[in-house]
C-alpha positions as CSV (number, residue, x, y, z in Angstrom):
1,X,10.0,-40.1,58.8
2,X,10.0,-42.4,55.7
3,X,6.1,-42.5,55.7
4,X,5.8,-38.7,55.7
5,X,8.5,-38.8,53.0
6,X,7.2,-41.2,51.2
7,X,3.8,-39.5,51.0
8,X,5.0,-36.1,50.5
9,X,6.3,-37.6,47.3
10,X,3.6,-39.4,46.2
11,X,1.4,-35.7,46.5
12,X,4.0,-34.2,44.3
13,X,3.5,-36.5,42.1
14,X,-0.5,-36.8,41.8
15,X,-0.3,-32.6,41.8
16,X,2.5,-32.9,38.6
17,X,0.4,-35.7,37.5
18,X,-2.8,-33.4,37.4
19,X,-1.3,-30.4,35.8
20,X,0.2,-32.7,32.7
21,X,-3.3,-34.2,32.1
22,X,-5.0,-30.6,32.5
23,X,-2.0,-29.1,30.0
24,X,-1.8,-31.7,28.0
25,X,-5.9,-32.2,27.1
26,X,-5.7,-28.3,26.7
27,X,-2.9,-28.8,23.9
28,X,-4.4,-31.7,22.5
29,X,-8.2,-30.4,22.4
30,X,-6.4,-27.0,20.7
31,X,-4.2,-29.2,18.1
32,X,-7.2,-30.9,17.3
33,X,-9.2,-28.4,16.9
34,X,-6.9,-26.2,14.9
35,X,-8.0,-29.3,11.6
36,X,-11.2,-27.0,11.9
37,X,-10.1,-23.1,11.9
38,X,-12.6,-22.3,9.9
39,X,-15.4,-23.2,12.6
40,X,-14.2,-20.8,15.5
41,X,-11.9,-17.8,15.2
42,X,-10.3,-19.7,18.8
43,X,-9.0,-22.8,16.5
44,X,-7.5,-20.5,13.9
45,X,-5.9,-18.6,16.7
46,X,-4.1,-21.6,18.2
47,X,-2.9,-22.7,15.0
48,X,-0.8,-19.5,15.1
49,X,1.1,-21.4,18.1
50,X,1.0,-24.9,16.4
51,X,5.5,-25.5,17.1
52,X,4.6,-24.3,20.9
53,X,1.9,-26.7,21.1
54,X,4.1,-29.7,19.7
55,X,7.1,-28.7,22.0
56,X,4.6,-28.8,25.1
57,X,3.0,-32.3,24.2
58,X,6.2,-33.8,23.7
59,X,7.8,-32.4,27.0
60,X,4.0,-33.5,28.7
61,X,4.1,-36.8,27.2
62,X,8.0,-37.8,28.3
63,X,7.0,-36.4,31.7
64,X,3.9,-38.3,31.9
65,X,5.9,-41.5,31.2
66,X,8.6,-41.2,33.6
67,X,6.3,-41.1,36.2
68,X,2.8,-42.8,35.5
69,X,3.2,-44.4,32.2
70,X,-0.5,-44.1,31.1
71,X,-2.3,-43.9,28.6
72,X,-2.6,-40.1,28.6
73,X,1.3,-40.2,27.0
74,X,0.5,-41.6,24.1
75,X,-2.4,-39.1,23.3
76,X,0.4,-36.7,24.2
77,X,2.7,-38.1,21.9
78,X,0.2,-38.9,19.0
79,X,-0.8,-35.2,18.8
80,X,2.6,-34.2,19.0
81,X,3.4,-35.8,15.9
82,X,0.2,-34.7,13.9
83,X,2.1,-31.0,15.2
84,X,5.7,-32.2,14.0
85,X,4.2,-33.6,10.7
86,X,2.3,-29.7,9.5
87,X,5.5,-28.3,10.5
88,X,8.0,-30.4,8.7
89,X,7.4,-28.7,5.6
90,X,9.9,-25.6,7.4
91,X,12.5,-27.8,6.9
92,X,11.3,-30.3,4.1
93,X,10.4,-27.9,1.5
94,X,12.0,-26.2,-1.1
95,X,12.2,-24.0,-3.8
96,X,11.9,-23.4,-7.3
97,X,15.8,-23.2,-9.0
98,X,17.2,-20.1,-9.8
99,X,17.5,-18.7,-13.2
100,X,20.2,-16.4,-12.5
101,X,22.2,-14.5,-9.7
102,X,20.7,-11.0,-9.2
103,X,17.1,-10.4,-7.7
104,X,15.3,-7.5,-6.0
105,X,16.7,-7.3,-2.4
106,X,13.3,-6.7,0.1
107,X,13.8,-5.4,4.3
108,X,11.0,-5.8,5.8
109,X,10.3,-4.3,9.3
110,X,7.4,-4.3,11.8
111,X,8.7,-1.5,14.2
112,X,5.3,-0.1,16.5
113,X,5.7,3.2,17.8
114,X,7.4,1.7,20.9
115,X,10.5,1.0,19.3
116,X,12.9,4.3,21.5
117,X,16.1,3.9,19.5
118,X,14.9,5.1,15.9
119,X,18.5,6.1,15.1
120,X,19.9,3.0,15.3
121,X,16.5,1.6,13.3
122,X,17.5,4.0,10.3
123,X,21.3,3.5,10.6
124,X,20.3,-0.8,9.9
125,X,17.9,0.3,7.4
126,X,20.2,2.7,5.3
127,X,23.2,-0.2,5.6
128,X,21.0,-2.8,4.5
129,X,21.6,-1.7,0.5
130,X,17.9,-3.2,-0.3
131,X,16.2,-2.1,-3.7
132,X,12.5,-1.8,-1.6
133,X,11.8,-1.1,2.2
134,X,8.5,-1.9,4.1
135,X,8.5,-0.3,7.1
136,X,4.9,-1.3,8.8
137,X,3.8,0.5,12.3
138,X,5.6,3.5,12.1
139,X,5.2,7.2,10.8
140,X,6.6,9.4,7.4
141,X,7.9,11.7,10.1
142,X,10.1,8.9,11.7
143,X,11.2,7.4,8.5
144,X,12.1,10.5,6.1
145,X,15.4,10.9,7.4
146,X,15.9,7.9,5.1
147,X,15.7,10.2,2.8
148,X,18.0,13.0,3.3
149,X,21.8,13.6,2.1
150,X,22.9,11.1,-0.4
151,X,20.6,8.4,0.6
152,X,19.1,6.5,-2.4
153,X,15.8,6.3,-0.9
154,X,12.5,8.1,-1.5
155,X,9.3,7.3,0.4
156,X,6.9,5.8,-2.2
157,X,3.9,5.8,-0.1
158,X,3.0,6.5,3.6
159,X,-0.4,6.8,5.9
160,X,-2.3,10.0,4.5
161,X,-3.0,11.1,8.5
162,X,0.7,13.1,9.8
163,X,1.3,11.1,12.8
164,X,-0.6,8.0,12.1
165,X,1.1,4.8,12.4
166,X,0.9,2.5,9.7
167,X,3.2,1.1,6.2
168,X,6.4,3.5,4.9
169,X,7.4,2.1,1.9
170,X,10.8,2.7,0.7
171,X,12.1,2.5,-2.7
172,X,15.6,3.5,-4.7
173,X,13.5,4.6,-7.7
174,X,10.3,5.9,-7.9
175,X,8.3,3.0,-8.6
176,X,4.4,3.0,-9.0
177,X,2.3,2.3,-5.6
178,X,-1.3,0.7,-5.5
179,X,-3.3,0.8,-2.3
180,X,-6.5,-1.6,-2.5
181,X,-8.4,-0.6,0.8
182,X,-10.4,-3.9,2.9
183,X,-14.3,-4.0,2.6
184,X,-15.6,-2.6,5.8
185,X,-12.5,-1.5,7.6
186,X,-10.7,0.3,5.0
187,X,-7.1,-1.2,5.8
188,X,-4.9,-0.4,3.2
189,X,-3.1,-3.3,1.1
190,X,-0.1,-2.0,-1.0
191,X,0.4,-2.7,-4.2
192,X,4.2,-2.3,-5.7
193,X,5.6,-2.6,-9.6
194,X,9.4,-3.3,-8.9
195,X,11.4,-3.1,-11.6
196,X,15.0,-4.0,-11.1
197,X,18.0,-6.5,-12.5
198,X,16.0,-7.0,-15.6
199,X,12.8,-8.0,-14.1
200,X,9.5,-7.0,-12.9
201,X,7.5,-7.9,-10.1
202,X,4.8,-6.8,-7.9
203,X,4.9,-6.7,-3.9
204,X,1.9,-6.7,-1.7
205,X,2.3,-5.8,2.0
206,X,-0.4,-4.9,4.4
207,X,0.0,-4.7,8.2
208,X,-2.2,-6.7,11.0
209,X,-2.6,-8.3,14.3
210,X,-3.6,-12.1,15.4
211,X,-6.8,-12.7,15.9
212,X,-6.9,-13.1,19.2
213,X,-10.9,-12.0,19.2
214,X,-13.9,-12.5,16.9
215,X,-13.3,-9.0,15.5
216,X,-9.3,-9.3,14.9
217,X,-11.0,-12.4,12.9
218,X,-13.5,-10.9,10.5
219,X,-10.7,-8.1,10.1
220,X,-8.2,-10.6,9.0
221,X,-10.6,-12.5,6.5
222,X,-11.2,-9.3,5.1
223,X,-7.4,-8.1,4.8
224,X,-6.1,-12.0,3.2
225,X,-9.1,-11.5,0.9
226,X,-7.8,-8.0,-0.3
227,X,-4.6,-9.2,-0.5
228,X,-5.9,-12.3,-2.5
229,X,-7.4,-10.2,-4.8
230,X,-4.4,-7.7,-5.5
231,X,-2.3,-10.8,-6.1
232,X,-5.1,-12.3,-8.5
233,X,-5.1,-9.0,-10.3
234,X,-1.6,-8.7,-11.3
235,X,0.2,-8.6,-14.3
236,X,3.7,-9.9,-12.9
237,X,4.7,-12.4,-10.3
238,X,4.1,-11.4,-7.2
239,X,5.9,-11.5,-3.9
240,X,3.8,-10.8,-0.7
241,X,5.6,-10.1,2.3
242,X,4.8,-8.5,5.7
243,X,3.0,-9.6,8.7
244,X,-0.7,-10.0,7.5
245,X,-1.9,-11.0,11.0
246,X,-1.7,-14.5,10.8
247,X,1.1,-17.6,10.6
248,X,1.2,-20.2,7.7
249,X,-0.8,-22.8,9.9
250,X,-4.0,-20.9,9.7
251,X,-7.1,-21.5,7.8
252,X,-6.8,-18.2,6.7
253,X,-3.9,-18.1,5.4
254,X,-3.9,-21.7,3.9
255,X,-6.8,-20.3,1.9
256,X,-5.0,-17.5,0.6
257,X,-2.0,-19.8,-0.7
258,X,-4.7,-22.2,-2.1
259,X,-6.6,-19.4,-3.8
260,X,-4.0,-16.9,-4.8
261,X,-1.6,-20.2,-6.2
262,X,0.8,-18.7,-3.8
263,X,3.6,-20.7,-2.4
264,X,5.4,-20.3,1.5
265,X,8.8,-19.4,0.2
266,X,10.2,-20.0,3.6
267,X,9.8,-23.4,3.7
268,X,13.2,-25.4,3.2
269,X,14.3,-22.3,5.4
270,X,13.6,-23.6,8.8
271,X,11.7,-21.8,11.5
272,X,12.3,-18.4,11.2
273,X,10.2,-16.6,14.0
274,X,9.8,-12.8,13.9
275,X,7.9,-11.5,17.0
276,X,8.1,-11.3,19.7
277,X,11.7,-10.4,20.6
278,X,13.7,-12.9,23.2
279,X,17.3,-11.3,23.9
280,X,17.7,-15.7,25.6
281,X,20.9,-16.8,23.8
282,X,20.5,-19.8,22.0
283,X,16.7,-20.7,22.5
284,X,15.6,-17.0,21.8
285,X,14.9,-17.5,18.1
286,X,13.0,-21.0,18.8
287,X,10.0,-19.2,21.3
288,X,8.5,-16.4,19.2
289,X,6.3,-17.0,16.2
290,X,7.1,-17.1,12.1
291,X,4.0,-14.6,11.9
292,X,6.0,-11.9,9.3
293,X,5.1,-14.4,5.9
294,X,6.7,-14.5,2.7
295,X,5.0,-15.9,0.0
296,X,5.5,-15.8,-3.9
297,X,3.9,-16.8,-7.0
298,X,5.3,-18.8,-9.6
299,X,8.1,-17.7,-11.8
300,X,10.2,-16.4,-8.8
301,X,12.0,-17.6,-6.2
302,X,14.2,-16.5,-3.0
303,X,17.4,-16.1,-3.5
304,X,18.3,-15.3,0.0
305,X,16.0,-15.5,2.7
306,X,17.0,-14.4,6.4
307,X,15.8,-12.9,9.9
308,X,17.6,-10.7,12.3
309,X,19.2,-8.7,13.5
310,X,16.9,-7.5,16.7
311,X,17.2,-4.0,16.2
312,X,15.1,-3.0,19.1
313,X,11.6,-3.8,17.6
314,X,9.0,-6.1,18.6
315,X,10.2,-8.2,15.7
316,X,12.4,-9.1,13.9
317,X,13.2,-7.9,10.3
318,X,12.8,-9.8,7.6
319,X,15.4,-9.8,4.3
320,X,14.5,-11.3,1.1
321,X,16.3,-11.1,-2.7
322,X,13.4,-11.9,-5.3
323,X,15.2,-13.5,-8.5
324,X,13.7,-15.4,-11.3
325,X,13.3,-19.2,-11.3
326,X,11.8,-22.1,-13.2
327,X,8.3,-23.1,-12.2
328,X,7.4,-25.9,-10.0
């Protein structure tokens, strides 16, 4: 009875033994090879899921030392850390000071046409007392009740097809709209001149997906290169906020900040991951991705920067209030 035990156990062990070396390679072959997103769309991809990855390796390397103490641990552990060191900045960073108390207050919300209780949607929206809306995957249809009675709101700009899913943009005055379209696949990049509290700014938002293919790729090195280029253009400091398809970790989107002289203004924030939507209390927030981005030029700063509440979308929304600050 003791030998059957005994070797019962010791097969649970070499299976849980395989299955960390086979998980944990994986993880550390795709943290590795996230240093070179620029070589394969698959690299950049990964890098979207860089805090998964360094909460895996670090489970897989205590495991693996608890019960075989090899070698393989402290690759686990070493790639962990090259993780934990990219995403310190969430929580290291900060921001440029403020130069005074009122800013432009910015909702952004990444809805899809799933989303079933649009009621409630509008109610949060209308209560949410923000100067601009972005509403991306939805319709003008679903959003103009925004609109009606004594709402402050008027839609500034909206997909030209009725029906078609895409950016509502919201505003309490009628402020001027730009749409810069992407070479080849003619995604539109907005463009906003917000003037409000005794400043001006521009907000860019455009809407995307990950990409998870070599297509999603090329689309989202042309969208980051439109939105570079309506950043580069502008006459005032620019905000750019939405989910552009792609998390801070990624080549592509390192290249925009480099390029654009954009800064993340959510680090010093913590990890605030949109999408998707977990309803698990406590650990809920800590398993989606931070893939809605806000980033700003100099000369502005967040004044308030929070996620939440889920209001039934496949993310969650994003507030922001844009004051002035002091450069870097």
């Amino acid at each position: 009875m003791s030998y059957n035990e005994t070797g019962l156990l010791a097969g649970l062990r070499t299976a849980l033994i395989i299955l960390l070396v086979a998980g944990g390679g994986i993880a550390v072959v795709l943290t590795i090879g996230t240093l070179f997103g620029d070589k394969w769309w698959l690299f950049d991809y990964a890098s979207n899921y860089r805090w998964l990855l360094f909460w895996g390796l670090l489970f897989a390397a205590i495991v693996y030392t608890l019960i075989a103490r090899g070698i393989a641990a402290i690759i686990f552990l070493a790639a962990a850390l090259l993780n934990a060191w990219l995403i310190a900045p969430l929580w290291l960073g900060d921001q440029p000071a403020a130069t005074g108390e009122d800013g432009v207050r910015i909702v952004h919300a990444d809805l899809y046409p799933s989303v079933t209780d649009r009621d409630h949607v509008r109610r949060w929206l209308a209560g949410t007392e923000a100067d601009l809306i972005l509403v991306a995957g939805t319709t003008f249809e679903r959003m103009d009740p925004l609109t009606l009675d004594d709402s402050p709101y008027t839609i500034l700009a909206a997909p030209i097809v009725v029906g078609n899913a895409g950016i509502v943009i919201l505003g309490t005055q009628e402020w001027p709209v730009e749409v810069f379209h992407t070479e080849f696949y003619a995604e539109p990049v907005y463009r906003i001149t917000v003037g409000s509290n005794g400043q001006t700014i521009n907000v860019v938002t455009t809407w995307g997906e990950l990409n998870s293919d070599s297509d999603k790729a090329e689309k989202l090195a042309a969208r980051l290169a439109t939105v570079s280029a309506a950043v580069a253009s502008s006459p005032h400091p620019v905000a750019v906020i939405g989910n552009l398809g792609a998390t801070r970790w990624t080549h592509e989107m390192t290249t925009l900040r480099d390029t654009s002289d954009l800064r993340d203004a959510t680090e010093g924030s913590g990890y605030l991951s949109t999408s998707p939507v977990y309803g698990i209390p406590i650990i809920g927030g800590w398993l989606g991705l931070p893939v809605d981005v806000v980033l700003m030029t100099d000369g502005i700063t967040p004044l308030e920067l929070t996620t939440g509440p889920d209001i039934g979308a496949e993310h969650l929304p994003v507030t922001v209030v844009v004051g002035p600050g002091f450069e870097d």
